[in-house]
MOPAC internal coordinates of N, CA, C and O (Angstrom, degrees):
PM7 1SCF
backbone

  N    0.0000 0     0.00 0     0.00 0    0    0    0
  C    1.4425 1     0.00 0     0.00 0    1    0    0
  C    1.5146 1   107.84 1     0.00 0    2    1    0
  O    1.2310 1   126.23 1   -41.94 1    3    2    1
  N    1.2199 1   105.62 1   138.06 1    3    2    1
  C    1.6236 1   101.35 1  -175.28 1    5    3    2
  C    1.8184 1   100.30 1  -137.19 1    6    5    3
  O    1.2310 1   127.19 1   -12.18 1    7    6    5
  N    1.2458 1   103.78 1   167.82 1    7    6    5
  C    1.5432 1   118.25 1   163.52 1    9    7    6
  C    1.7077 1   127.54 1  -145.58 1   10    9    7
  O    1.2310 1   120.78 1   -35.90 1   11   10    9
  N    1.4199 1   116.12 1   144.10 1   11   10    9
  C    1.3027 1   102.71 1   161.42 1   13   11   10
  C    1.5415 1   130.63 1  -100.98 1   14   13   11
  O    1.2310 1   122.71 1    12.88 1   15   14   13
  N    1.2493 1   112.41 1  -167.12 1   15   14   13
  C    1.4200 1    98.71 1  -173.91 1   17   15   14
  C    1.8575 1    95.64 1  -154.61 1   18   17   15
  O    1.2310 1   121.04 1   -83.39 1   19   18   17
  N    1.4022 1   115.62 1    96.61 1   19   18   17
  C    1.6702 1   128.75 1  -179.81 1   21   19   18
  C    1.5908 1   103.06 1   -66.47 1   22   21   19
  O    1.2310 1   129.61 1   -56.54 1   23   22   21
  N    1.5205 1    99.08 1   123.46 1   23   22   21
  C    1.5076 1    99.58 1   160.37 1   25   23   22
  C    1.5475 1    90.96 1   -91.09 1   26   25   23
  O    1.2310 1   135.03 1    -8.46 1   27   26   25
  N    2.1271 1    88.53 1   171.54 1   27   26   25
  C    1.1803 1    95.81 1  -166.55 1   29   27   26
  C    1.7523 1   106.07 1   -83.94 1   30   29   27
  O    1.2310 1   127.38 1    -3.08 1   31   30   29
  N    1.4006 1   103.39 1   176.92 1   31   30   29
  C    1.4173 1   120.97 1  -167.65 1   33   31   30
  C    2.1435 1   103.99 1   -63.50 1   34   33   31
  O    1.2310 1   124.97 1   -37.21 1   35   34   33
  N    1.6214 1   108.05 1   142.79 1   35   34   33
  C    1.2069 1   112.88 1  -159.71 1   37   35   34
  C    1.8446 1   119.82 1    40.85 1   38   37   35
  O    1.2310 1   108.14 1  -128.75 1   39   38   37
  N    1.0924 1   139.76 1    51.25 1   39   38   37
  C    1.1681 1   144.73 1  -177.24 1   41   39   38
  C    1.7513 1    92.61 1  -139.52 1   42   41   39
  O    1.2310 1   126.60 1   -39.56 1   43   42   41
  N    1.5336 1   104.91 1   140.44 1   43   42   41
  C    1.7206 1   100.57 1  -171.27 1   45   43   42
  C    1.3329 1   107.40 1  -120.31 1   46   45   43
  O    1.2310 1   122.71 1  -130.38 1   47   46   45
  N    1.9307 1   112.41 1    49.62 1   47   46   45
  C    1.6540 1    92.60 1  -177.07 1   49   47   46
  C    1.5349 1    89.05 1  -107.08 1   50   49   47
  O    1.2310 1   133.62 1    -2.48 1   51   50   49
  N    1.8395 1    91.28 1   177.52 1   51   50   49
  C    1.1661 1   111.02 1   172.97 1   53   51   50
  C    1.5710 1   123.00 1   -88.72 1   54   53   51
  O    1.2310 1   120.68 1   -19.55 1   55   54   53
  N    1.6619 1   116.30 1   160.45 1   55   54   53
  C    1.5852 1    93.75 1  -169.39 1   57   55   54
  C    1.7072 1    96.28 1   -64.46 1   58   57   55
  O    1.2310 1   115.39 1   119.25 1   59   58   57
  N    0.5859 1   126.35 1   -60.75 1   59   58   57
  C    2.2724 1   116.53 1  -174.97 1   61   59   58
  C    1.3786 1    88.95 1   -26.43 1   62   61   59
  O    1.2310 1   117.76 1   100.77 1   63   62   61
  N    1.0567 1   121.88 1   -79.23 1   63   62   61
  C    1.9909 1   117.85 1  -155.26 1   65   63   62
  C    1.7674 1    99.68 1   -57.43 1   66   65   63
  O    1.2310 1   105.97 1   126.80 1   67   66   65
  N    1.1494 1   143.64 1   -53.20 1   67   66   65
  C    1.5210 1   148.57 1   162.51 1   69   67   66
  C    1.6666 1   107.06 1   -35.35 1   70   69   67
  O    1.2310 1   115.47 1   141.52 1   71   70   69
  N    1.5549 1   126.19 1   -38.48 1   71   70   69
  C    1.3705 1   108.66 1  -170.07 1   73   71   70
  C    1.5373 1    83.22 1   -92.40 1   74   73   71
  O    1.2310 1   110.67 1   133.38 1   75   74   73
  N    1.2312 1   135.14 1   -46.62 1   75   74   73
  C    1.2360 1   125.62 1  -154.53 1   77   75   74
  C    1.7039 1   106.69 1   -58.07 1   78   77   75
  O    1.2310 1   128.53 1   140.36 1   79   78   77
  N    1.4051 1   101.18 1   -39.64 1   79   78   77
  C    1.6865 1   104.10 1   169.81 1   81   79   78
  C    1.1265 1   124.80 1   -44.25 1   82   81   79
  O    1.2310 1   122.42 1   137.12 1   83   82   81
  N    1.6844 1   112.97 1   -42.88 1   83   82   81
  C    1.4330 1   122.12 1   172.20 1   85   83   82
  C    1.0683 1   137.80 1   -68.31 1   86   85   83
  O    1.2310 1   120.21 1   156.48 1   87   86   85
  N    1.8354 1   117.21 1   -23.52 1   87   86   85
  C    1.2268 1   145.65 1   156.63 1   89   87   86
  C    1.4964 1    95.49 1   -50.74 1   90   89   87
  O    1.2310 1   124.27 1   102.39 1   91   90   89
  N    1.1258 1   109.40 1   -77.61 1   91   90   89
  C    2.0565 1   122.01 1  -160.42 1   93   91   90
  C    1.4978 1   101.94 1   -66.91 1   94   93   91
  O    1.2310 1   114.82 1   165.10 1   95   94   93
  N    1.7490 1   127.42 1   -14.90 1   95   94   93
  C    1.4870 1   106.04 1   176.46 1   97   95   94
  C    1.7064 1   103.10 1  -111.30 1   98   97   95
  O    1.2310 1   125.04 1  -156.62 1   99   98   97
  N    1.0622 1   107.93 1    23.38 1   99   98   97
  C    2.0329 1   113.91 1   169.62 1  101   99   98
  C    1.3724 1    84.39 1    71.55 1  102  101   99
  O    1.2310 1    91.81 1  -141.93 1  103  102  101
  N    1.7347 1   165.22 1    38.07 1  103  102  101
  C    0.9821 1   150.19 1   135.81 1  105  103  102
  C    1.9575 1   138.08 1    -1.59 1  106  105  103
  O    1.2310 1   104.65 1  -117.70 1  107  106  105
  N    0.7072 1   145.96 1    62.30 1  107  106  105
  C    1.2236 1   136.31 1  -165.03 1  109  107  106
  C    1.6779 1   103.92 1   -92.64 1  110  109  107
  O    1.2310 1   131.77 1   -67.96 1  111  110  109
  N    1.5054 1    94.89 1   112.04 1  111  110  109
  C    2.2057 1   107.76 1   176.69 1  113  111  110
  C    1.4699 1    93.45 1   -84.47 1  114  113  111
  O    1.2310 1   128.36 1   -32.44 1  115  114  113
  N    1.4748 1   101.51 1   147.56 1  115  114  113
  C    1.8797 1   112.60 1   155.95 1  117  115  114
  C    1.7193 1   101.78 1  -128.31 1  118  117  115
  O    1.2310 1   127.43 1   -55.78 1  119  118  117
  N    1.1497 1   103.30 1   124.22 1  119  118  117
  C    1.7546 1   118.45 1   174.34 1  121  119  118
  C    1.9388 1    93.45 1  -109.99 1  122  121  119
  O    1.2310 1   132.57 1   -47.87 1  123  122  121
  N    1.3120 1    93.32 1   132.13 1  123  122  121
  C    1.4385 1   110.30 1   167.87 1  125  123  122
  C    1.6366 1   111.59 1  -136.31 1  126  125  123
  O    1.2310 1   123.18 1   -51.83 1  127  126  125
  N    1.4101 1   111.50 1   128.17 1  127  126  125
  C    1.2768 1   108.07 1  -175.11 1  129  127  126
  C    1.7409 1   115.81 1  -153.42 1  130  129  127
  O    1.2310 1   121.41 1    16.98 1  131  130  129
  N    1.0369 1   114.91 1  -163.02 1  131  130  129
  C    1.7486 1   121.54 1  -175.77 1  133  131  130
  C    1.7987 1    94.18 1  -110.06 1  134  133  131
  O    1.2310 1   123.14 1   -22.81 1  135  134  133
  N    1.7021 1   111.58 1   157.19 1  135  134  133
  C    1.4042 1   128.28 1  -177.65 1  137  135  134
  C    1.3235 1    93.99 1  -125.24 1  138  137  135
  O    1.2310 1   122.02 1   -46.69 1  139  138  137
  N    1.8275 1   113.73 1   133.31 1  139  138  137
  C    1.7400 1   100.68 1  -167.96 1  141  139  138
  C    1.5871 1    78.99 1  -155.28 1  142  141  139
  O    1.2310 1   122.79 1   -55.24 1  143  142  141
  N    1.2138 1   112.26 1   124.76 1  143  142  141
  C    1.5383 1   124.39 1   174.89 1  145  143  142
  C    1.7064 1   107.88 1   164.85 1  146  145  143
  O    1.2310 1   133.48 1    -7.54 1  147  146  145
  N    1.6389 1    91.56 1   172.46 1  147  146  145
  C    1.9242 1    80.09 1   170.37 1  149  147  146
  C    1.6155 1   115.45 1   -97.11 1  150  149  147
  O    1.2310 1   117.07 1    14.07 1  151  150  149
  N    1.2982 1   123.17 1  -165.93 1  151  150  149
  C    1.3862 1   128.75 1   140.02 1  153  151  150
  C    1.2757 1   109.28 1  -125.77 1  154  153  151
  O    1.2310 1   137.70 1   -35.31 1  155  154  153
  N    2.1555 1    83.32 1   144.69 1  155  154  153
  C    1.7974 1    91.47 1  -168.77 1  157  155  154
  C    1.4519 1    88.04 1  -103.85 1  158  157  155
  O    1.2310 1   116.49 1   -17.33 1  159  158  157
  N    1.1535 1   124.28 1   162.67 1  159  158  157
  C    1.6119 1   135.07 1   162.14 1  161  159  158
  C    1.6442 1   103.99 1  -120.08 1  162  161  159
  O    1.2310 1   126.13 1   -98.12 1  163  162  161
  N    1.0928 1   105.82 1    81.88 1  163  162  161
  C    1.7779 1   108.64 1   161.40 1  165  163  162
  C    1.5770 1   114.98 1   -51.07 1  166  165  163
  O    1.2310 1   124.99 1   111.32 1  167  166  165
  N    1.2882 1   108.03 1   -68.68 1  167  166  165
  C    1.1516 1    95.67 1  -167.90 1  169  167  166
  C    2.0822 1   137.77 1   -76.25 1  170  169  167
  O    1.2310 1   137.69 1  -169.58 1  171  170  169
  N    1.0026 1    83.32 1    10.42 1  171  170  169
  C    1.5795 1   102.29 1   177.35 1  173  171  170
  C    1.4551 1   109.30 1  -112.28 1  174  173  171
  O    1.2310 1   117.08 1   158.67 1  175  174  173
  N    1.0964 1   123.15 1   -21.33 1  175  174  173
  C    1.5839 1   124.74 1  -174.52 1  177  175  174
  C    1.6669 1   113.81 1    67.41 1  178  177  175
  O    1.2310 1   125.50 1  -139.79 1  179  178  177
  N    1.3626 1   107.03 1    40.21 1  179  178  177
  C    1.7029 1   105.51 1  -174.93 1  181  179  178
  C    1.7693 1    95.05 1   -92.03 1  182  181  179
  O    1.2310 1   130.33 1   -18.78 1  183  182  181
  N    0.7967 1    97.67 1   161.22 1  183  182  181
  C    2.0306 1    93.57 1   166.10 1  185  183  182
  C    1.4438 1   104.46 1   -69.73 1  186  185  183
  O    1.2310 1   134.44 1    -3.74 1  187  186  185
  N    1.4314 1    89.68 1   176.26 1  187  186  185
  C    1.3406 1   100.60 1  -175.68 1  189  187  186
  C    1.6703 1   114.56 1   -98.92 1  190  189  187
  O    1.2310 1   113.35 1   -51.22 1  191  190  189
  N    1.1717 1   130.18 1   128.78 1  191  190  189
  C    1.8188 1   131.21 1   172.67 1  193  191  190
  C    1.4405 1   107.98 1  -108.70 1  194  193  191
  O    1.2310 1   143.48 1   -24.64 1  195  194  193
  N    1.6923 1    71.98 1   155.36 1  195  194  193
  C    1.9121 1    98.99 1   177.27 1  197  195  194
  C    1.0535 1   118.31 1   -70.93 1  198  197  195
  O    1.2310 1   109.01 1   -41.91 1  199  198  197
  N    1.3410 1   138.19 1   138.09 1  199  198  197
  C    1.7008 1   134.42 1   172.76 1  201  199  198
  C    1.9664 1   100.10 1   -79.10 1  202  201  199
  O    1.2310 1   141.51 1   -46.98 1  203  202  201
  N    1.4119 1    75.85 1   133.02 1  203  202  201
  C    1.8679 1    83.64 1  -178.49 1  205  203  202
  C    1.6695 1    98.59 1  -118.35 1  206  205  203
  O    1.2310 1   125.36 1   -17.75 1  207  206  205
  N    1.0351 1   107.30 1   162.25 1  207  206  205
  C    1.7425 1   112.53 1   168.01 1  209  207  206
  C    1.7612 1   106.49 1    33.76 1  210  209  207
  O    1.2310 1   138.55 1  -125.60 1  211  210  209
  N    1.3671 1    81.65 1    54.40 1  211  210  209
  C    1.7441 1   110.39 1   170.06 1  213  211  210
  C    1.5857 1   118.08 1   -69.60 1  214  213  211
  O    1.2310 1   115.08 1   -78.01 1  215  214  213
  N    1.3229 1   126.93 1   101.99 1  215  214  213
  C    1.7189 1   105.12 1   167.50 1  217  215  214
  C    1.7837 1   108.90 1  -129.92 1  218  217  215
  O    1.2310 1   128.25 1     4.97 1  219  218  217
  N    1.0963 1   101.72 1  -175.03 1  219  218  217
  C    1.5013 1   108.59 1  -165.44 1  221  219  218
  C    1.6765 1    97.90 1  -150.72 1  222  221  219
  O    1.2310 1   124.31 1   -66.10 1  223  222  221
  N    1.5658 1   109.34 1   113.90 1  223  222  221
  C    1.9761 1    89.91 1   165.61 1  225  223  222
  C    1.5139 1    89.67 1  -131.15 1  226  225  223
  O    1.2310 1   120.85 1   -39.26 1  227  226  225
  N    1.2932 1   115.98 1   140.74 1  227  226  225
  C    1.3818 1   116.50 1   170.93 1  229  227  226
  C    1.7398 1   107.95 1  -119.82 1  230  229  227
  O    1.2310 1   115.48 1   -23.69 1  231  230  229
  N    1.1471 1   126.19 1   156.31 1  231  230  229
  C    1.5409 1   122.03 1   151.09 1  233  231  230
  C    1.7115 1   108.14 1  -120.65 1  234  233  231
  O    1.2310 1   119.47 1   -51.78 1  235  234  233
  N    1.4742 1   118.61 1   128.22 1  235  234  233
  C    1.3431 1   125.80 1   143.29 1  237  235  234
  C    1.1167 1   142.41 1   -56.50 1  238  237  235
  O    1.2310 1   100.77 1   -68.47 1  239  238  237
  N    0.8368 1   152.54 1   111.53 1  239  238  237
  C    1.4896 1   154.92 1  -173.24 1  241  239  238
  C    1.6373 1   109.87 1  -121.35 1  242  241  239
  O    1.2310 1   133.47 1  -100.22 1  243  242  241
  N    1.5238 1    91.57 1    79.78 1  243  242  241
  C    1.6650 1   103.15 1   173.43 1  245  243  242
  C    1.4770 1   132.51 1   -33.80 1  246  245  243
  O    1.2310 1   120.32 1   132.32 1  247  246  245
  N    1.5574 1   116.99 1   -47.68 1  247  246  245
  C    1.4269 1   131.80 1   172.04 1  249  247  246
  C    1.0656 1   118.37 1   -83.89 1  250  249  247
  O    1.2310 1   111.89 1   162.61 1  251  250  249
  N    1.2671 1   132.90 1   -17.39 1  251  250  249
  C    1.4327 1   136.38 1   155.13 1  253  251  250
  C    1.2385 1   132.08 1   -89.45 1  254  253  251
  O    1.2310 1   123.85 1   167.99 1  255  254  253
  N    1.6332 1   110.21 1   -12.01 1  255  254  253
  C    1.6768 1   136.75 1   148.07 1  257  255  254
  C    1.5907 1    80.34 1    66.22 1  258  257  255
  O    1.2310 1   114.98 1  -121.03 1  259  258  257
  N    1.6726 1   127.12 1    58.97 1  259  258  257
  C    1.3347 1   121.88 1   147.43 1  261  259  258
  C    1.3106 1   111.42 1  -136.27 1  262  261  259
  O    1.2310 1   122.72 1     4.84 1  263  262  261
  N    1.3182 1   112.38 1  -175.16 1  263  262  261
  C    1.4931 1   127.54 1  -172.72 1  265  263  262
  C    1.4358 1   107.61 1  -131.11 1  266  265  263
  O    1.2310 1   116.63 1   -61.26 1  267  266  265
  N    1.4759 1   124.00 1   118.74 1  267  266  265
  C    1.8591 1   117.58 1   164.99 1  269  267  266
  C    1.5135 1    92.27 1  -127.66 1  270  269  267
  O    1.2310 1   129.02 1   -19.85 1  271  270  269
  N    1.3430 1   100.22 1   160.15 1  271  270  269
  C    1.2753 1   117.82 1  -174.06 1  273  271  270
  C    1.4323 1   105.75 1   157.93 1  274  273  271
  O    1.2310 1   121.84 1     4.52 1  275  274  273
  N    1.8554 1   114.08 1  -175.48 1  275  274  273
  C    1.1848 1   112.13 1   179.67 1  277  275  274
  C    1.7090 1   118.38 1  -151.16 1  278  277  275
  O    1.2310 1   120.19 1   -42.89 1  279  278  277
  N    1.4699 1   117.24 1   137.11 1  279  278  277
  C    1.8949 1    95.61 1   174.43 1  281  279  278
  C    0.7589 1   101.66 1  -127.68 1  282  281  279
  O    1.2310 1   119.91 1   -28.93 1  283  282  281
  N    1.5395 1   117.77 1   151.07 1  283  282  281
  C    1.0853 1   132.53 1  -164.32 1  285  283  282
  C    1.7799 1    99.04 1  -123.96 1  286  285  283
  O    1.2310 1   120.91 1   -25.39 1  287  286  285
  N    0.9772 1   115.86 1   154.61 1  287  286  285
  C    1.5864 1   117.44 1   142.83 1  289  287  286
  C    2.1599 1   115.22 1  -164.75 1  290  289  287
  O    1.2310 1   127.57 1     0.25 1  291  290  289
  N    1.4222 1   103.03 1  -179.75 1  291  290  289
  C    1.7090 1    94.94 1  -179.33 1  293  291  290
  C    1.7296 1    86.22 1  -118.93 1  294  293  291
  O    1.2310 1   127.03 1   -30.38 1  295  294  293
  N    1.3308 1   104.08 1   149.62 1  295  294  293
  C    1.6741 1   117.90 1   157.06 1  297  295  294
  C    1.3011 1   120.23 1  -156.28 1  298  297  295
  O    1.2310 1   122.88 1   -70.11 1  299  298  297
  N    1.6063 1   112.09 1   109.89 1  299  298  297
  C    1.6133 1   109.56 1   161.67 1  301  299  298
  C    2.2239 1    68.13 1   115.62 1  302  301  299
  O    1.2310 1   131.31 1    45.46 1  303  302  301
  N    1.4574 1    95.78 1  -134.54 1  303  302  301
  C    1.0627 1   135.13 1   179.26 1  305  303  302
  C    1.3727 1   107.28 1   -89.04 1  306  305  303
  O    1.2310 1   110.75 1   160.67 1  307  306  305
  N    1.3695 1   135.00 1   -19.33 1  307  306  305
  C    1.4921 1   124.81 1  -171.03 1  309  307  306
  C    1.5158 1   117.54 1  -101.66 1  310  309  307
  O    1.2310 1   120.47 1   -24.68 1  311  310  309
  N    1.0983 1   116.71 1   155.32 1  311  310  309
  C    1.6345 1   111.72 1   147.74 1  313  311  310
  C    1.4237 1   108.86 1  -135.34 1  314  313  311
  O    1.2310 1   137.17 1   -32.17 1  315  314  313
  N    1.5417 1    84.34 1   147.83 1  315  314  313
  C    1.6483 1   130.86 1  -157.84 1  317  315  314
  C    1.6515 1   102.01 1  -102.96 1  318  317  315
  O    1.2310 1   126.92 1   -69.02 1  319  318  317
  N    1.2276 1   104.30 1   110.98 1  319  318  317
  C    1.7370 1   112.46 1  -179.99 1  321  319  318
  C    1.3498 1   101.66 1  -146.54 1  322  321  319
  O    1.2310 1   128.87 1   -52.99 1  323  322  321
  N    1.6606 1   100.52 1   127.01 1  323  322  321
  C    1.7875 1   113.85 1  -169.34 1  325  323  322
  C    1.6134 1    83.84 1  -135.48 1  326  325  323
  O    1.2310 1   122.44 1   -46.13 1  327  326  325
  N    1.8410 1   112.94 1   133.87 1  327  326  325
  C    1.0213 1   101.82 1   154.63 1  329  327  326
  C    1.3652 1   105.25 1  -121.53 1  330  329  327
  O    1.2310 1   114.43 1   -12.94 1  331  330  329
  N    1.6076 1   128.15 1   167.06 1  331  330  329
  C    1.7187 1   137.59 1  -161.80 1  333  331  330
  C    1.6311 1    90.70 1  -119.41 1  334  333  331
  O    1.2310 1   125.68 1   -51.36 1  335  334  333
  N    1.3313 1   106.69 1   128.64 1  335  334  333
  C    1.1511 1   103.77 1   162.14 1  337  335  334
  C    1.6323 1   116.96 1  -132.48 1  338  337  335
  O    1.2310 1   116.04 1   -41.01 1  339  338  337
  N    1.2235 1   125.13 1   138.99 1  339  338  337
  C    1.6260 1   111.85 1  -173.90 1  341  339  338
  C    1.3644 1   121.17 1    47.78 1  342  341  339
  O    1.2310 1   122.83 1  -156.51 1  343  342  341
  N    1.5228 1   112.17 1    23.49 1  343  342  341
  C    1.5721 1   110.21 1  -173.16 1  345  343  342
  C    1.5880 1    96.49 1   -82.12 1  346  345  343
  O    1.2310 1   136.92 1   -71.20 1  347  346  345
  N    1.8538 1    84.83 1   108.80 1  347  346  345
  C    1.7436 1   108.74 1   166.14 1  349  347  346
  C    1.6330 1   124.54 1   -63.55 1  350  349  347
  O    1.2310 1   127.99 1   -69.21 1  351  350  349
  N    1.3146 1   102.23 1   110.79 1  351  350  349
  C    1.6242 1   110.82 1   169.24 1  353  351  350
  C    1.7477 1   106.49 1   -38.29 1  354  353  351
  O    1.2310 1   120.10 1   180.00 1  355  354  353

């Protein structure tokens, strides 16, 4: 799993010098997005379902170098709710 990280437009840092900025100016990112894949169940032998009403919100917290947030999605009959808390980089 990977990510990038855009500096802003005419500004010439690199992503290291851009996160480190964000570290040293208390920065806090929020990513909000959609969850789109299946779930497999190996070990039960159920089929596999689509994730429906998929979301994703995270917040960064540069100086505290964690992640909280939460995703949710439904598949089959279930719903799937994870929340992140203080998850250390």
């Amino acid at each position: 799993m990977g990510a990038w990280i855009k500096a802003n437009e005419g500004v010439n840092q690199t992503p290291n010098e851009l996160i480190e900025s964000y570290i040293q100016n208390s920065v806090i990112a929020s990513y909000s997005g959609e969850v789109l894949g299946t779930v497999h169940y190996p070990l039960d032998g159920k089929p596999n379902d689509l994730m429906k009403n998929g979301e994703i919100n995270l917040n960064f917290d540069f100086a505290k170098n964690s992640i909280d947030g939460a995703v949710n999605f439904d598949a089959g009959n279930d719903a799937w709710k994870t929340s992140l808390t203080n998850l250390a980089q």
